[in-house]
Backbone as a chain_set.jsonl record, in Angstrom:
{"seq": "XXXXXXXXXXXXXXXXXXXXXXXXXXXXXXXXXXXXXXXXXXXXXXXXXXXXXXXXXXXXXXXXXXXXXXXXXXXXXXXXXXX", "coords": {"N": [[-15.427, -9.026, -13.144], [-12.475, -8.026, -14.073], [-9.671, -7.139, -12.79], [-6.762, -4.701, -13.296], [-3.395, -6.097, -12.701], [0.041, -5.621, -10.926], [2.85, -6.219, -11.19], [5.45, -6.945, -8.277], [8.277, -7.379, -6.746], [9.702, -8.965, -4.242], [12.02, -9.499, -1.681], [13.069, -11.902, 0.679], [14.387, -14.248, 3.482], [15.275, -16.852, 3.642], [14.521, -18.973, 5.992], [12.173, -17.304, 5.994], [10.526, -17.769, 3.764], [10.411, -20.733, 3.777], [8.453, -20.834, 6.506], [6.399, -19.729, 4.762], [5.969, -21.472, 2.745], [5.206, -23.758, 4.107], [3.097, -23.252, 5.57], [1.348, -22.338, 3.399], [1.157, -24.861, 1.876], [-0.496, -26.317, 3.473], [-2.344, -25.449, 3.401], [-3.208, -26.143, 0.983], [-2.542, -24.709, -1.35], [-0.291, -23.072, -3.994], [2.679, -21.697, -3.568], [2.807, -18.602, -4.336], [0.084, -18.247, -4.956], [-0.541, -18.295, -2.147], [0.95, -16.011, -0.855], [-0.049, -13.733, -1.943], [-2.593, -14.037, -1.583], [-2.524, -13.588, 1.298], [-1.714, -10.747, 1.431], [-3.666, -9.982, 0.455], [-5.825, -9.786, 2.423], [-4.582, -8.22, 4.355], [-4.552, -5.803, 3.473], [-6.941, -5.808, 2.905], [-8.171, -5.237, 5.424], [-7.662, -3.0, 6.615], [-8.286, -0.283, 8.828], [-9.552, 2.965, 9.368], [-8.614, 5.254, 11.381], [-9.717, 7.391, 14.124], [-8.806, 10.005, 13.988], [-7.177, 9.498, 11.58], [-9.295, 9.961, 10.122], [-10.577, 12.329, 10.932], [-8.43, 14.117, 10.273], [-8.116, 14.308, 7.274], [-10.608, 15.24, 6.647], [-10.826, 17.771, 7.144], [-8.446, 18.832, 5.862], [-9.718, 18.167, 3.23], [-11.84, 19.894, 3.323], [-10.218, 22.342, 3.51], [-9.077, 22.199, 1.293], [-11.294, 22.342, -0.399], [-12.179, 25.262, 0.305], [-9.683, 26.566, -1.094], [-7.796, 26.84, 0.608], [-5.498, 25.445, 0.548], [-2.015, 25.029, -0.571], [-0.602, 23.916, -3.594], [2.313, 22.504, -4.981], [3.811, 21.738, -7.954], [4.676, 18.424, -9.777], [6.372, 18.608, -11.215], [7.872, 21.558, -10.228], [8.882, 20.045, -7.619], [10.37, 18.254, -8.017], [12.458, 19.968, -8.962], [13.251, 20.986, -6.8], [13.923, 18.763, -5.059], [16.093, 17.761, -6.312], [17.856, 19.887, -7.614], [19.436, 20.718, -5.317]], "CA": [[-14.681, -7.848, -13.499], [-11.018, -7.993, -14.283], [-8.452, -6.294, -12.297], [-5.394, -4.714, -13.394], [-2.663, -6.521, -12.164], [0.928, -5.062, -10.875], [4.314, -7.632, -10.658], [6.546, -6.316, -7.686], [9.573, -7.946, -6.611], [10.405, -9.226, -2.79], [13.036, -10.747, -0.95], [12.651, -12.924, 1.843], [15.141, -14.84, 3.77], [14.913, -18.514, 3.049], [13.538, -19.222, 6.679], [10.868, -17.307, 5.936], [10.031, -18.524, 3.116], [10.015, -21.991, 4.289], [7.366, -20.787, 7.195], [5.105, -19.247, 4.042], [5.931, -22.576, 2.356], [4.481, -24.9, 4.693], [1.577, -22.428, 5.409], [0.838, -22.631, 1.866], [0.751, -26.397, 1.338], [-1.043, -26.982, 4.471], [-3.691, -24.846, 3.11], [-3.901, -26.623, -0.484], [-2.276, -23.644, -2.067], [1.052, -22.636, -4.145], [3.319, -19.859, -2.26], [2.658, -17.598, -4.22], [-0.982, -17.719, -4.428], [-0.592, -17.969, -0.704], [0.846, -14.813, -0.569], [-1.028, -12.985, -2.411], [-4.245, -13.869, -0.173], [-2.557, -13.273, 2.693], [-1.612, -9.57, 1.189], [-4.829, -9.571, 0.253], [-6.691, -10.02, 3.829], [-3.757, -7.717, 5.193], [-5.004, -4.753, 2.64], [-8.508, -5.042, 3.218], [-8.135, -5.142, 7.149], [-6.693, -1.773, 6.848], [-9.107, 0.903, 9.425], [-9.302, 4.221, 9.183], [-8.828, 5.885, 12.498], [-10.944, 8.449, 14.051], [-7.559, 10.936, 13.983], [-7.082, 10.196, 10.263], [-10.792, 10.537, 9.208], [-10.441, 13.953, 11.152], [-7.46, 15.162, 9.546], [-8.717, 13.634, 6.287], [-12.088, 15.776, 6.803], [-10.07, 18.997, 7.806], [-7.77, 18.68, 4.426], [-10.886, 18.364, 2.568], [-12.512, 21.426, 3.763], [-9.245, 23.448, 3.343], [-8.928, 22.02, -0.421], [-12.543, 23.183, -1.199], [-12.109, 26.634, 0.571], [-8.788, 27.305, -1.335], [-6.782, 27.252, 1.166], [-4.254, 24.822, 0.415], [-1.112, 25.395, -1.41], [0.328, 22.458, -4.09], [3.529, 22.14, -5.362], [3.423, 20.92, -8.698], [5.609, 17.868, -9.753], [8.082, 19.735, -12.118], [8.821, 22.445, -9.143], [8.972, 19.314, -6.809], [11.486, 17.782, -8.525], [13.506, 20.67, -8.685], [13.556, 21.895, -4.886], [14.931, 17.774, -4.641], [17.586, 17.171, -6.799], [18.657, 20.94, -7.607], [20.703, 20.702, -4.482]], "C": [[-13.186, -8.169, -13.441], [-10.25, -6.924, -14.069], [-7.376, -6.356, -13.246], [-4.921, -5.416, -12.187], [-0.805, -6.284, -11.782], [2.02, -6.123, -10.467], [5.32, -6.745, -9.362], [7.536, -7.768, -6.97], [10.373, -7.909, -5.043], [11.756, -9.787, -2.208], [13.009, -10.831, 0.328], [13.561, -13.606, 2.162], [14.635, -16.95, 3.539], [14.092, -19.0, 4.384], [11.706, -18.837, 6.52], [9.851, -17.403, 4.814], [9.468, -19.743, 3.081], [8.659, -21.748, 5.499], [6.265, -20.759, 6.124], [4.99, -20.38, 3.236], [4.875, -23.718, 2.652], [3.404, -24.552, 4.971], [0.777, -22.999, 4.428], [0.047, -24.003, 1.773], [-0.377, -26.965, 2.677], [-2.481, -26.791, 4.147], [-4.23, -25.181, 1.398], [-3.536, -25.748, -1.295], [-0.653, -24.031, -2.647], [1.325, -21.307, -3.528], [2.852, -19.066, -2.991], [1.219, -17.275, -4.429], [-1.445, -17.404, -2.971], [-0.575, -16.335, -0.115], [0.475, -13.619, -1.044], [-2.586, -12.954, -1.434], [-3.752, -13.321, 1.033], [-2.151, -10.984, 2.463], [-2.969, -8.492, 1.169], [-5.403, -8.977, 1.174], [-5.804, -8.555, 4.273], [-4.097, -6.333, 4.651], [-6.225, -4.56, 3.204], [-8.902, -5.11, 4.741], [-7.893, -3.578, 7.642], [-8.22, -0.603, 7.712], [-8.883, 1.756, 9.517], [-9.272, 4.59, 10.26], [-9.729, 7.325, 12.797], [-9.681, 9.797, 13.567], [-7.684, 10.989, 12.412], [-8.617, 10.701, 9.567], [-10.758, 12.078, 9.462], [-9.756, 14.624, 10.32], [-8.213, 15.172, 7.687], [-9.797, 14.841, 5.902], [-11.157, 17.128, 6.442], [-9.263, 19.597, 6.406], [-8.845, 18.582, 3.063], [-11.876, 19.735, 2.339], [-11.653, 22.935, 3.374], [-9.312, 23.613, 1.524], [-10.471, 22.571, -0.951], [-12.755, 24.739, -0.982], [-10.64, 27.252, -0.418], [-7.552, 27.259, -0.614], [-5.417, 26.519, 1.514], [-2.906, 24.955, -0.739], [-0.194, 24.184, -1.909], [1.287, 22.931, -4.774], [3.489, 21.112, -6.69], [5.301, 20.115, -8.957], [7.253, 18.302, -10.019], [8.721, 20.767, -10.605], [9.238, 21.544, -8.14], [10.419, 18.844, -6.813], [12.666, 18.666, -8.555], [14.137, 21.2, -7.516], [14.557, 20.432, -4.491], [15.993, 17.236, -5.013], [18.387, 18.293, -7.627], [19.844, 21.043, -6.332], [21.987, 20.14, -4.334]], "O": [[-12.86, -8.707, -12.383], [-10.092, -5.97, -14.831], [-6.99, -7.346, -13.868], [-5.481, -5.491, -11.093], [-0.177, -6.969, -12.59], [1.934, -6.776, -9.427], [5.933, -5.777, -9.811], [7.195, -8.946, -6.862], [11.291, -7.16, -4.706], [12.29, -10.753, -2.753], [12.928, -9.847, 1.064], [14.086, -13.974, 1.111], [13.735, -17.767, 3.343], [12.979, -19.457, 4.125], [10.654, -19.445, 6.716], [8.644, -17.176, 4.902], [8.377, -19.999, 2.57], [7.766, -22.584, 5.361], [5.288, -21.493, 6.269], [3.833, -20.519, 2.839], [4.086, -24.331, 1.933], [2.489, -25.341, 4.737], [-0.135, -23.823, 4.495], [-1.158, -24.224, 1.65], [-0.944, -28.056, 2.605], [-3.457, -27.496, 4.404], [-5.189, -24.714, 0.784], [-4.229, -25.812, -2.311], [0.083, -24.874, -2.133], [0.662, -20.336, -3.163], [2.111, -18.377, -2.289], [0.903, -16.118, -4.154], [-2.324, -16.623, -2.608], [-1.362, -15.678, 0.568], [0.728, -12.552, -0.486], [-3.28, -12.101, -0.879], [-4.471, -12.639, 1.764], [-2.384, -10.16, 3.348], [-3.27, -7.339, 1.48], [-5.622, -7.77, 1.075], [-6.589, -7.655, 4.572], [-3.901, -5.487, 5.524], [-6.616, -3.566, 3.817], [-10.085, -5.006, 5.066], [-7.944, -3.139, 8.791], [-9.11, -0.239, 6.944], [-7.705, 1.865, 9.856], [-10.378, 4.227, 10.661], [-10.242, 8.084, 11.974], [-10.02, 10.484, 12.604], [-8.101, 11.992, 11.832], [-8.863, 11.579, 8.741], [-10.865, 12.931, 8.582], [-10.197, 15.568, 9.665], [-8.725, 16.163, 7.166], [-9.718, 15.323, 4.772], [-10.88, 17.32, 5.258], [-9.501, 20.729, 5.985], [-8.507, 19.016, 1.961], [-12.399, 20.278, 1.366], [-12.071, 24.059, 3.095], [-9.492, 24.581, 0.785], [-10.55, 23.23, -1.987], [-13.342, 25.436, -1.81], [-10.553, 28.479, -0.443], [-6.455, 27.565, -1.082], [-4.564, 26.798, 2.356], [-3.254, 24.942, -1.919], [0.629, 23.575, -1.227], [1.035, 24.025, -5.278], [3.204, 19.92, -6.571], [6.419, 20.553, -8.686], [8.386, 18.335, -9.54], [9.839, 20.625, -10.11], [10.133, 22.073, -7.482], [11.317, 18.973, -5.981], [13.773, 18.239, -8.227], [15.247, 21.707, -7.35], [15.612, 20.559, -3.871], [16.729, 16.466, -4.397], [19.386, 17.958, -8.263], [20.996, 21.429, -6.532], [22.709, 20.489, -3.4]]}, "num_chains": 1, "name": "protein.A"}
């Protein structure tokens, strides 16, 4: 299956570049496939806590009863840069 793919744009001090450098090569890789895996791992590590599953749950329940109130973009935009 073929992912979309998104370009974003870092900056890094040259030390630490040189750490993700030598990482890299140690591991048979170029940097930036390096860091891409390591983004990778660092994404899918991510756990949900019991707190957010709660709230999560709670916000769910409200949004199917009604009882949440959205703000659509257009009025969003205006409450932040009307001032």
């Amino acid at each position: 299956m073929i992912q979309a793919k998104n370009r974003k744009e870092i900056t890094l001090d040259t030390q630490t570049l040189s750490i993700l450098q030598f990482q890299a090569e140690k591991q048979g890789r170029n940097l930036k496939n390096y860091m891409e895996q390591i983004l990778k791992e660092q994404a899918n590590n991510f756990e949900l806590t019991d707190g957010y599953k709660t709230m999560m749950d709670e916000m769910l329940d409200k949004h199917e009863k009604g009882a949440l109130k959205y703000t659509s973009w257009k009025d969003a935009k205006k409450q932040l840069f009307m001032k």
